[in-house]
PDBQT receptor file of N, H, CA, C and O in Angstrom, charges set to zero:
ATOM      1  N   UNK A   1      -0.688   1.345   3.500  1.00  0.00    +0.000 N 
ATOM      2  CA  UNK A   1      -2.013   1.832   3.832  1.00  0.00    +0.000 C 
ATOM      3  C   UNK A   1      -3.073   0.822   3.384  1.00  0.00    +0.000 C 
ATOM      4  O   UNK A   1      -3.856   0.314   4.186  1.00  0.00    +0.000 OA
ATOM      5  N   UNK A   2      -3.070   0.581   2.220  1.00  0.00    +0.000 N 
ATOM      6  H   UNK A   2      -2.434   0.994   1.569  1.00  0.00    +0.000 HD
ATOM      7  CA  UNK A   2      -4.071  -0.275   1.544  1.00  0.00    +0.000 C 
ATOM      8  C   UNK A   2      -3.756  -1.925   2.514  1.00  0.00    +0.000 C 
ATOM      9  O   UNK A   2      -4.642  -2.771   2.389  1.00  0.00    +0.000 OA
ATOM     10  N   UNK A   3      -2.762  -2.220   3.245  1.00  0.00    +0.000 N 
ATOM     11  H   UNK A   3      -2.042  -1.533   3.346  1.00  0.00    +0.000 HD
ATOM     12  CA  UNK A   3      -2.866  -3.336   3.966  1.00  0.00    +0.000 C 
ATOM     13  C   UNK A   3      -3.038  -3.105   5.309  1.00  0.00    +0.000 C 
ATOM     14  O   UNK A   3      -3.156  -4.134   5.974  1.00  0.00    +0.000 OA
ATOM     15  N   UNK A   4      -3.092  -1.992   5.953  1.00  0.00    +0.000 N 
ATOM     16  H   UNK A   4      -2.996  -1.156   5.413  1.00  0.00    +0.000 HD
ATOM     17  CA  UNK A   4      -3.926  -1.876   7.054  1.00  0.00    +0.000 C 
ATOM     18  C   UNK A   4      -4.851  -1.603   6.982  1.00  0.00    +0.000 C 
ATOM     19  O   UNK A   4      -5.301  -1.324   8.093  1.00  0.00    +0.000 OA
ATOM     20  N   UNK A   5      -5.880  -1.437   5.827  1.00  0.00    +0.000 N 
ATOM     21  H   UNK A   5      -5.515  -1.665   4.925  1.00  0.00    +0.000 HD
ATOM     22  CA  UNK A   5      -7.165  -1.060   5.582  1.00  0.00    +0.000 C 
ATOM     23  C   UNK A   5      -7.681  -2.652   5.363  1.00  0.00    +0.000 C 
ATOM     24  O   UNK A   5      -8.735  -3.187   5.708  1.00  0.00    +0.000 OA
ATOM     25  N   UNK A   6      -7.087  -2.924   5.002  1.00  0.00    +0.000 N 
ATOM     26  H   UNK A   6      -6.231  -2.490   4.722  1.00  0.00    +0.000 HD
ATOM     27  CA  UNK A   6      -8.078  -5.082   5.029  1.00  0.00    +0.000 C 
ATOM     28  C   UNK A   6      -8.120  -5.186   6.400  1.00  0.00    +0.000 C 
ATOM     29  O   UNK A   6      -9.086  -5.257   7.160  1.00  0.00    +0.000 OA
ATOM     30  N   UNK A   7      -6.152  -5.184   6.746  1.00  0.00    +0.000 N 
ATOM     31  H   UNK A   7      -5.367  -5.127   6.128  1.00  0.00    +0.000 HD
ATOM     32  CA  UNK A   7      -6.416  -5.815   8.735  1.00  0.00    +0.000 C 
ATOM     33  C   UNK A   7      -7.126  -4.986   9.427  1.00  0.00    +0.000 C 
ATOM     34  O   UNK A   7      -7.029  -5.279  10.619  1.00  0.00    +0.000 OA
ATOM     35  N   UNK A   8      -8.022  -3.783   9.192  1.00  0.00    +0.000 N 
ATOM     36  H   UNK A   8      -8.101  -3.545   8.224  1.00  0.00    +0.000 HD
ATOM     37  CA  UNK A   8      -8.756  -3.159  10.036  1.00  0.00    +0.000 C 
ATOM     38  C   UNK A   8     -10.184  -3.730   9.443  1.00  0.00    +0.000 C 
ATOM     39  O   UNK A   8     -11.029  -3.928  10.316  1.00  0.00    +0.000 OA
ATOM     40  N   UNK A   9     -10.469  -3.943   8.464  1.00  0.00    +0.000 N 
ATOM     41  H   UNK A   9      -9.782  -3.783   7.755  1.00  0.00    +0.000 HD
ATOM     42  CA  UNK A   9     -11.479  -4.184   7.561  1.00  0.00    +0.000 C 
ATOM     43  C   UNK A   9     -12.245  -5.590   8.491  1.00  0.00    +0.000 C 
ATOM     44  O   UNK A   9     -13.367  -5.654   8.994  1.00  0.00    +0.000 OA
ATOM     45  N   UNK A  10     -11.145  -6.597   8.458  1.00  0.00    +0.000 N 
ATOM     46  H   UNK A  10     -10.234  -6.545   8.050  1.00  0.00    +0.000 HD
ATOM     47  CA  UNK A  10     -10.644  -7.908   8.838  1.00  0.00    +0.000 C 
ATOM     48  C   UNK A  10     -11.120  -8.139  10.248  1.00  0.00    +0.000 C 
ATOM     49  O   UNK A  10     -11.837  -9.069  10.616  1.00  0.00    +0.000 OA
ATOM     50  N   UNK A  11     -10.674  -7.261  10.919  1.00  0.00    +0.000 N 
ATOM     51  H   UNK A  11     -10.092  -6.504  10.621  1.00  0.00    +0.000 HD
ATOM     52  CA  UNK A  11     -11.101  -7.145  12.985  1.00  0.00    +0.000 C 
ATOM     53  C   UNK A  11     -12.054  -6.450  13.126  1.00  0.00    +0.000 C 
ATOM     54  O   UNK A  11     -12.806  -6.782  14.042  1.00  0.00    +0.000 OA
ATOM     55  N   UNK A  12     -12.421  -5.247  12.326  1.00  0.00    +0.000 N 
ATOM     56  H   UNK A  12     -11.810  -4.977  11.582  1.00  0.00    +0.000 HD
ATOM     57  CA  UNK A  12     -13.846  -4.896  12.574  1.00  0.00    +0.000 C 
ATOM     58  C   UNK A  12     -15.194  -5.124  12.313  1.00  0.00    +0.000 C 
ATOM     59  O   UNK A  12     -16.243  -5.090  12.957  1.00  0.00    +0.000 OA
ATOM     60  N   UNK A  13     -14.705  -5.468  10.701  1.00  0.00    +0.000 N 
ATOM     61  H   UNK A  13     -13.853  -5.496  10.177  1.00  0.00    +0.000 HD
ATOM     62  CA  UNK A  13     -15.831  -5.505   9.996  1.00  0.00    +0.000 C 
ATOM     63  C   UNK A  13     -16.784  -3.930   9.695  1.00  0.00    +0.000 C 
ATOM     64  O   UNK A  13     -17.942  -3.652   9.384  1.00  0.00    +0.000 OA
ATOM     65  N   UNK A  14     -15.401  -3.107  10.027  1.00  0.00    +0.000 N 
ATOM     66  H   UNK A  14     -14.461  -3.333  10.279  1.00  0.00    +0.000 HD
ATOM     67  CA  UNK A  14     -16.055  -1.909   9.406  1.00  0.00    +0.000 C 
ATOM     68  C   UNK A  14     -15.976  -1.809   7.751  1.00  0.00    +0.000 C 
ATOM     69  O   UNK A  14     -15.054  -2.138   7.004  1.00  0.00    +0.000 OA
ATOM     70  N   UNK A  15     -17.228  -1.257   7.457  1.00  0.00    +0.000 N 
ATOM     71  H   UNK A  15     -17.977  -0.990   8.064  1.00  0.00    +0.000 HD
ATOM     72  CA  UNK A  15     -17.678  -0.696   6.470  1.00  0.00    +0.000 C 
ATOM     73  C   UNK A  15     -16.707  -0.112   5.425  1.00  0.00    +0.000 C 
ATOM     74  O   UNK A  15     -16.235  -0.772   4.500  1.00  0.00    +0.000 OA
ATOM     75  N   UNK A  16     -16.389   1.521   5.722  1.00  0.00    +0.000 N 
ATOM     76  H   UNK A  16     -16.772   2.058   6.474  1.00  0.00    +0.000 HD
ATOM     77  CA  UNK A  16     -15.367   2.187   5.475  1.00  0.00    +0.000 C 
ATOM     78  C   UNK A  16     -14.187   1.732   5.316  1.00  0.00    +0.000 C 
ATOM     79  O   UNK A  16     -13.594   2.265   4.378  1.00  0.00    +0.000 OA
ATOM     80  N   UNK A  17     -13.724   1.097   5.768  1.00  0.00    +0.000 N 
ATOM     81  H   UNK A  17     -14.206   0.664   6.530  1.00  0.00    +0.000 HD
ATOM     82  CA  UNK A  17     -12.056   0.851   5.574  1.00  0.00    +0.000 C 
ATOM     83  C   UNK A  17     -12.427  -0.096   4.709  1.00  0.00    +0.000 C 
ATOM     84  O   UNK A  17     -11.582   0.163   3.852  1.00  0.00    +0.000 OA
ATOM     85  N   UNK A  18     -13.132  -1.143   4.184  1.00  0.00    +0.000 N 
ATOM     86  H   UNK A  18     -13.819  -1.353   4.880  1.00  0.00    +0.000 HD
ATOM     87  CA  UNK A  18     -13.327  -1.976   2.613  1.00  0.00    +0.000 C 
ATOM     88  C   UNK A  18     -13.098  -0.802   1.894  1.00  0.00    +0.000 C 
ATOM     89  O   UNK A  18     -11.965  -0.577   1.469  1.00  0.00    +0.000 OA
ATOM     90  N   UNK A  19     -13.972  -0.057   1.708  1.00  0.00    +0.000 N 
ATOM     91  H   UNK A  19     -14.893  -0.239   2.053  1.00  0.00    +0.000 HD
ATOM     92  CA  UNK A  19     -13.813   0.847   0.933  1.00  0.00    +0.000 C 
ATOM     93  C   UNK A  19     -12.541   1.499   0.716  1.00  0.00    +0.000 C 
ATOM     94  O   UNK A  19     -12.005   1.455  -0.392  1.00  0.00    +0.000 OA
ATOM     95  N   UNK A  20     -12.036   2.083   1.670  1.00  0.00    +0.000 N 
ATOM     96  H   UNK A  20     -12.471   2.119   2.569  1.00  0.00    +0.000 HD
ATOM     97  CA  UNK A  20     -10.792   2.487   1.072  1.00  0.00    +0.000 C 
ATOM     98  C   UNK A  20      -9.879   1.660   0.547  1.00  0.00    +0.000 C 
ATOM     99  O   UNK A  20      -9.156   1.884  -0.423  1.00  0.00    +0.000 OA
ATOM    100  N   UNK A  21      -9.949   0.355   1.448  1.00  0.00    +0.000 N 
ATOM    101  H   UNK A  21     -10.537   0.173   2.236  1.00  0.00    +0.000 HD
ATOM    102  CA  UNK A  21      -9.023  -0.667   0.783  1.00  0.00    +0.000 C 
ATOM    103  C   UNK A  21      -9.442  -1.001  -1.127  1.00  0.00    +0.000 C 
ATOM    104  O   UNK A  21      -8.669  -1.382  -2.006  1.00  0.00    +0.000 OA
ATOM    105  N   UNK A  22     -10.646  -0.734  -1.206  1.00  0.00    +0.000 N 
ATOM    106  H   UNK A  22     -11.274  -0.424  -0.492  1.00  0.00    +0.000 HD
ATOM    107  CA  UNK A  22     -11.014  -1.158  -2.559  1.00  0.00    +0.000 C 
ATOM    108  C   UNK A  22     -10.417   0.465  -3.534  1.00  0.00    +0.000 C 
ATOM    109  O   UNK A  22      -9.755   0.346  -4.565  1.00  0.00    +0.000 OA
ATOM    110  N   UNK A  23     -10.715   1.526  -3.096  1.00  0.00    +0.000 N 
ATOM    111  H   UNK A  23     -11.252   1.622  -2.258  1.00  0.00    +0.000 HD
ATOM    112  CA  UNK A  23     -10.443   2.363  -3.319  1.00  0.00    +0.000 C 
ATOM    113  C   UNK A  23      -8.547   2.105  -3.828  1.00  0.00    +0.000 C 
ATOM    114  O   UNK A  23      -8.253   2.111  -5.023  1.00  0.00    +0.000 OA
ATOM    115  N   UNK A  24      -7.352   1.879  -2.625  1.00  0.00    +0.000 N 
ATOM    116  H   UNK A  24      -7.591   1.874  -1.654  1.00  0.00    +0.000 HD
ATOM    117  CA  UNK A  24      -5.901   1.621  -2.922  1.00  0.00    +0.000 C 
ATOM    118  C   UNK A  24      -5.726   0.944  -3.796  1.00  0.00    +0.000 C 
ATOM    119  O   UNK A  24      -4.964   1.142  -4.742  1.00  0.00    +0.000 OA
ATOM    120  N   UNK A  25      -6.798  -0.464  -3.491  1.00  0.00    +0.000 N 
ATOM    121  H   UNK A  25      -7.417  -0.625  -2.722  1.00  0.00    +0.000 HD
ATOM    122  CA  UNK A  25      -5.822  -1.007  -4.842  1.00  0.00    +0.000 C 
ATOM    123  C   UNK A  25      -6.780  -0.867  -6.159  1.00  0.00    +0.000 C 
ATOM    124  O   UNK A  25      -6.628  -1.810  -6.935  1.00  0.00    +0.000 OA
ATOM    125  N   UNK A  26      -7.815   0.192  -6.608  1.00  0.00    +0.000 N 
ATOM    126  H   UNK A  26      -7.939   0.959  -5.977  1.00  0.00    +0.000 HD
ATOM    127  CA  UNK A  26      -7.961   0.794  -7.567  1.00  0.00    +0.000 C 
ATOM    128  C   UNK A  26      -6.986   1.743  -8.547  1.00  0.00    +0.000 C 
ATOM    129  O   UNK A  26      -6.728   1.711  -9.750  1.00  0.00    +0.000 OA
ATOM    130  N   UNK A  27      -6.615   2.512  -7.554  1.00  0.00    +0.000 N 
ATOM    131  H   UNK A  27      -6.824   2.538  -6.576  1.00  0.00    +0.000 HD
ATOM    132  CA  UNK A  27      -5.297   3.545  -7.728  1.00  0.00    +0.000 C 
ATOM    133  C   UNK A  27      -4.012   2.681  -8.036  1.00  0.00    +0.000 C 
ATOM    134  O   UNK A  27      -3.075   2.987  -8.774  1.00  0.00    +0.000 OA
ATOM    135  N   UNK A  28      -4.187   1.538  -7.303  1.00  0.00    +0.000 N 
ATOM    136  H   UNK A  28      -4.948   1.290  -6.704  1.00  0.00    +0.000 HD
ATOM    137  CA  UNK A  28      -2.932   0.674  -7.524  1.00  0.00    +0.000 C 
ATOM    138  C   UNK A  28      -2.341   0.042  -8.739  1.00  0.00    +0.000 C 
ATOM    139  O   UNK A  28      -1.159  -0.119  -9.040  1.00  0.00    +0.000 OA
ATOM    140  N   UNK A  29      -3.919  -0.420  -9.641  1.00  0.00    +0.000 N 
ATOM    141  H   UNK A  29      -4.880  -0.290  -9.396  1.00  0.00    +0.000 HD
ATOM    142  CA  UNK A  29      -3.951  -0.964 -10.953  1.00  0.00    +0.000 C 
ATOM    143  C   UNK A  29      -3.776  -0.128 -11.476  1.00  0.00    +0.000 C 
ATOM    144  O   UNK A  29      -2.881  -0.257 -12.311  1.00  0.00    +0.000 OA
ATOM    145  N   UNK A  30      -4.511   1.408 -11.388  1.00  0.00    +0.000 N 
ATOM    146  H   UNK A  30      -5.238   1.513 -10.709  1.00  0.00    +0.000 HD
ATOM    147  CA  UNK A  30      -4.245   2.163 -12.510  1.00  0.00    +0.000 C 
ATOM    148  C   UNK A  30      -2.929   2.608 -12.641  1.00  0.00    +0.000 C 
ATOM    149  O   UNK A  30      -2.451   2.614 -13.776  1.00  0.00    +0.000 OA
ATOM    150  N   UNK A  31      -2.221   2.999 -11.656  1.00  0.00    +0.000 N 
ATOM    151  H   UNK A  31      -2.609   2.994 -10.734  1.00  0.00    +0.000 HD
ATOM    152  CA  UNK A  31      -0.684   3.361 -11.563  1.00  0.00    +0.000 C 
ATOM    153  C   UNK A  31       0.110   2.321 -12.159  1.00  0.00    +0.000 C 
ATOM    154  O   UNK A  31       1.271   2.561 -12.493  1.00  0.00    +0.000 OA
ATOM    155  N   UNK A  32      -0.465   1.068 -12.341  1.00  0.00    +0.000 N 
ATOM    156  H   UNK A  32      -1.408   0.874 -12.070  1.00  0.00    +0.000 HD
ATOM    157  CA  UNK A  32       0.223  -0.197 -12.475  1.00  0.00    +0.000 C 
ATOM    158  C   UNK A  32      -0.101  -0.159 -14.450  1.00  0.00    +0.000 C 
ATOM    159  O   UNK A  32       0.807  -0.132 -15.281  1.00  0.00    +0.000 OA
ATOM    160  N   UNK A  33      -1.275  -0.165 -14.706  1.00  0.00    +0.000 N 
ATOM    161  H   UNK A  33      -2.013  -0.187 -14.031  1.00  0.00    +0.000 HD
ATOM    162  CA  UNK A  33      -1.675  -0.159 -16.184  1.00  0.00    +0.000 C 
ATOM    163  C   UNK A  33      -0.845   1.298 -16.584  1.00  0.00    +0.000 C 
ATOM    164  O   UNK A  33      -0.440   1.174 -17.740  1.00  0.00    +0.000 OA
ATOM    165  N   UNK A  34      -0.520   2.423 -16.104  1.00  0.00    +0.000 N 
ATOM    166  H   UNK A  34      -0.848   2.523 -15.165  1.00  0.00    +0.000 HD
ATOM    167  CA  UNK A  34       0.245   3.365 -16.676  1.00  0.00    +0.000 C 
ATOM    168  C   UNK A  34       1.662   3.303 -16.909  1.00  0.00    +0.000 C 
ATOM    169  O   UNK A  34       2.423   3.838 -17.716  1.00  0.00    +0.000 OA
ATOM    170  N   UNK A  35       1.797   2.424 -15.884  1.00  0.00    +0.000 N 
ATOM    171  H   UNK A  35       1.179   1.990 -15.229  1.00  0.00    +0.000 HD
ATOM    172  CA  UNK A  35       3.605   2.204 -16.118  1.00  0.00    +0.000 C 
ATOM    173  C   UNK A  35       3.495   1.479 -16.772  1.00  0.00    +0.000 C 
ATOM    174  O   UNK A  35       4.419   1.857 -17.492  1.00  0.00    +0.000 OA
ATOM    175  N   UNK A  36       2.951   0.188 -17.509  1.00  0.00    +0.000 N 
ATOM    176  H   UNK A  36       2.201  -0.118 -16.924  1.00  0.00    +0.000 HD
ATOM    177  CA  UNK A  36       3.033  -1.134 -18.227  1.00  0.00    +0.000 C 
ATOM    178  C   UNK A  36       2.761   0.073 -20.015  1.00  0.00    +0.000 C 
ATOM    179  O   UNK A  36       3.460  -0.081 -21.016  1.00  0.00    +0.000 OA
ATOM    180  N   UNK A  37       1.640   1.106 -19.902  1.00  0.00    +0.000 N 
ATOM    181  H   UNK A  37       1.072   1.231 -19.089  1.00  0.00    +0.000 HD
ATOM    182  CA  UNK A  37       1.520   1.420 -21.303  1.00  0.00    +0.000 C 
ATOM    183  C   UNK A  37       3.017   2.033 -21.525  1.00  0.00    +0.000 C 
ATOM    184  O   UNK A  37       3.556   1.627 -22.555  1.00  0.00    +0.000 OA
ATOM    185  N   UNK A  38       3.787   2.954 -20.721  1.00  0.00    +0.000 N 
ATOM    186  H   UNK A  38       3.349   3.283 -19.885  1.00  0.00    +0.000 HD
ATOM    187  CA  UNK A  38       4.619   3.614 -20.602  1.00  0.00    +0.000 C 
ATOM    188  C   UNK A  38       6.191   2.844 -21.034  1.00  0.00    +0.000 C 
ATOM    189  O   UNK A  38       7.224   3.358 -21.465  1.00  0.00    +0.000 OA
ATOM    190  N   UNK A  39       5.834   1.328 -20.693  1.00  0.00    +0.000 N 
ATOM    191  H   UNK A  39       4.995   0.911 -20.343  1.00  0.00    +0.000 HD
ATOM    192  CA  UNK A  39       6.904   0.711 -21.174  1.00  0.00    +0.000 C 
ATOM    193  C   UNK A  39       6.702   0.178 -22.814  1.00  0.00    +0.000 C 
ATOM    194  O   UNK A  39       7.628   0.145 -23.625  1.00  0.00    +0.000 OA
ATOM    195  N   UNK A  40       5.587  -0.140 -23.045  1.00  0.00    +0.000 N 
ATOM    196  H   UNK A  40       4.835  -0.113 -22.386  1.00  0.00    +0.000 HD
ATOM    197  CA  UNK A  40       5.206  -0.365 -24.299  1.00  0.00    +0.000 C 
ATOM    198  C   UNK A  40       5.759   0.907 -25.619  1.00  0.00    +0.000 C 
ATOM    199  O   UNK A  40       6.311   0.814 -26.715  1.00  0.00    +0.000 OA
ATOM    200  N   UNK A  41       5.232   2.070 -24.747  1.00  0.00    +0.000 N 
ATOM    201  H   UNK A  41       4.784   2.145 -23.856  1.00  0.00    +0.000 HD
ATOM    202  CA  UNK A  41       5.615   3.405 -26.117  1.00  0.00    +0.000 C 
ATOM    203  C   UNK A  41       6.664   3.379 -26.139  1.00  0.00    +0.000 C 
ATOM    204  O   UNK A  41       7.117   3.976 -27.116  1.00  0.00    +0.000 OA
ATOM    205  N   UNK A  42       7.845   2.676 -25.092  1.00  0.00    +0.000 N 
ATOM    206  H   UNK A  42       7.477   2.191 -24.298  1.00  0.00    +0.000 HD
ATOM    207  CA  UNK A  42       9.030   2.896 -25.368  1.00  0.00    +0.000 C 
ATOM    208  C   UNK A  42       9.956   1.980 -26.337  1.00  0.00    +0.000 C 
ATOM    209  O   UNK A  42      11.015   2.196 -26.927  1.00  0.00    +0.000 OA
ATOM    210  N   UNK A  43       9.155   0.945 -26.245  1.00  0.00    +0.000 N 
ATOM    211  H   UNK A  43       8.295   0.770 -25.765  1.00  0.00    +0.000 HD
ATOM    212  CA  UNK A  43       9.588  -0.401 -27.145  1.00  0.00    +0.000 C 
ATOM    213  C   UNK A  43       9.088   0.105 -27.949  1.00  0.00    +0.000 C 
ATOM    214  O   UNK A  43      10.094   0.385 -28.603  1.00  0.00    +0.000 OA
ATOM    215  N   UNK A  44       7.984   0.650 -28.722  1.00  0.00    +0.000 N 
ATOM    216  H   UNK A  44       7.168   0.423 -28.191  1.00  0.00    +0.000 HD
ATOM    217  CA  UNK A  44       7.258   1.018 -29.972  1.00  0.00    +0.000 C 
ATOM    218  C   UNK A  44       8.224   2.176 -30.841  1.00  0.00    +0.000 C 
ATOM    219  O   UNK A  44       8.559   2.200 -32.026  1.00  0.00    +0.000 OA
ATOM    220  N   UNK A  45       8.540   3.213 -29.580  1.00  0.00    +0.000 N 
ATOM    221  H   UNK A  45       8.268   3.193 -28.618  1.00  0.00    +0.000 HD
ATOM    222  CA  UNK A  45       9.674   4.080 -30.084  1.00  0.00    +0.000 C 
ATOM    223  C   UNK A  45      11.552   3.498 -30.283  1.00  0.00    +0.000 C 
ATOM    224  O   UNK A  45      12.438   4.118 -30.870  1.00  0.00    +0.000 OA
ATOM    225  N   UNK A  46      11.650   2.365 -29.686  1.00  0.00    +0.000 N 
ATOM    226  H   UNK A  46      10.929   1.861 -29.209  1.00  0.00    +0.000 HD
ATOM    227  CA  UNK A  46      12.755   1.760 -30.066  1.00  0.00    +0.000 C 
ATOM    228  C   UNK A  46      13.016   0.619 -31.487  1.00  0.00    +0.000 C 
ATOM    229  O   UNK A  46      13.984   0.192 -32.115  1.00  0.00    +0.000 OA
ATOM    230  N   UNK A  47      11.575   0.465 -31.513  1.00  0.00    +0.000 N 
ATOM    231  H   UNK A  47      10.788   0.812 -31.002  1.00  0.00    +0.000 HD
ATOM    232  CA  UNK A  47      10.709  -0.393 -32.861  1.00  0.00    +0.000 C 
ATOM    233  C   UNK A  47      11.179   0.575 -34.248  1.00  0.00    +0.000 C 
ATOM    234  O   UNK A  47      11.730   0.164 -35.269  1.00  0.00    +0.000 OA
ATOM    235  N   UNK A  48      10.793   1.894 -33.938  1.00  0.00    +0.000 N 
ATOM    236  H   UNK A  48      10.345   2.228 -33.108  1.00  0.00    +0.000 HD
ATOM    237  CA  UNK A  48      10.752   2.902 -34.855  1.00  0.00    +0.000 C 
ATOM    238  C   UNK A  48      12.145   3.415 -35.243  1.00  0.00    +0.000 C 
ATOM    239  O   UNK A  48      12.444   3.641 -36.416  1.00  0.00    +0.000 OA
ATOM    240  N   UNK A  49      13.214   3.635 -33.935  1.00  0.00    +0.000 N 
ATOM    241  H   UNK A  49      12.972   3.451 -32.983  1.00  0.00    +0.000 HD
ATOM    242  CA  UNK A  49      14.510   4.156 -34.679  1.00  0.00    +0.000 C 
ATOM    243  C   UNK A  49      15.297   3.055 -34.842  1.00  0.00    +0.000 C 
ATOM    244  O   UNK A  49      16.511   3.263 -34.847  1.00  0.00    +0.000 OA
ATOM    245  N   UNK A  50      14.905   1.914 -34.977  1.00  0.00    +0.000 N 
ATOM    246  H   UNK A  50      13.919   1.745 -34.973  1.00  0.00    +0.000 HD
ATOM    247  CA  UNK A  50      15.885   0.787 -35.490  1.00  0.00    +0.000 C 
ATOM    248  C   UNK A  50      15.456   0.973 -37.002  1.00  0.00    +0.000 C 
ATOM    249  O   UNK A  50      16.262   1.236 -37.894  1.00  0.00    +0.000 OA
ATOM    250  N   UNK A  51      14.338   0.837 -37.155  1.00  0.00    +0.000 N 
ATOM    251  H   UNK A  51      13.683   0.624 -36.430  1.00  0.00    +0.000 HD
ATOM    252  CA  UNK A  51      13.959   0.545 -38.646  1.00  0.00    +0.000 C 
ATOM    253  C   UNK A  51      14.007   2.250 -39.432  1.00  0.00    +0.000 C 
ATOM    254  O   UNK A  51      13.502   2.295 -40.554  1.00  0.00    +0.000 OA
ATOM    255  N   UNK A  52      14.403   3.155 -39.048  1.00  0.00    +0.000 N 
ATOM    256  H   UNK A  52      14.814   3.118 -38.137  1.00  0.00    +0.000 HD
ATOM    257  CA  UNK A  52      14.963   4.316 -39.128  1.00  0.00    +0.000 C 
ATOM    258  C   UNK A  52      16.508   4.505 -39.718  1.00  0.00    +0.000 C 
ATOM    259  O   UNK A  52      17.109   5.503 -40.116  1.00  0.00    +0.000 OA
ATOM    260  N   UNK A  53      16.740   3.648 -39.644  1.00  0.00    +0.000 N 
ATOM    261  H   UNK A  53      16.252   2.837 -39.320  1.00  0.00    +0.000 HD
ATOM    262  CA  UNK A  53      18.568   3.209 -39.512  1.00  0.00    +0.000 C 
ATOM    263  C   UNK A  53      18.711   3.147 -41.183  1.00  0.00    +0.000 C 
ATOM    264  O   UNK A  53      19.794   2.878 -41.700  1.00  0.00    +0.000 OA
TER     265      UNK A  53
């Protein structure tokens, strides 16, 4: 979606579809920064039951 929203963006020069395209890959980073913290707590929690031992 977010790459047919540029190539429409791209041939029209409509307005709206920037926007949504800016909109996807907003959602995109954030989905992207949640999985990256998500891998971190898990190393932090594997940090913790080693030195648990």
């Amino acid at each position: 979606m977010r790459d047919f929203s540029w190539k429409y963006f791209t041939l029209t020069g409509d307005v709206e579809s920037f926007m949504l395209y800016k909109e996807m890959d907003q959602m995109g980073a954030l989905e992207q920064g949640v999985a990256q913290a998500g891998e971190h707590d898990d190393f932090a929690m594997m940090e913790l039951e080693d030195s648990s031992s």
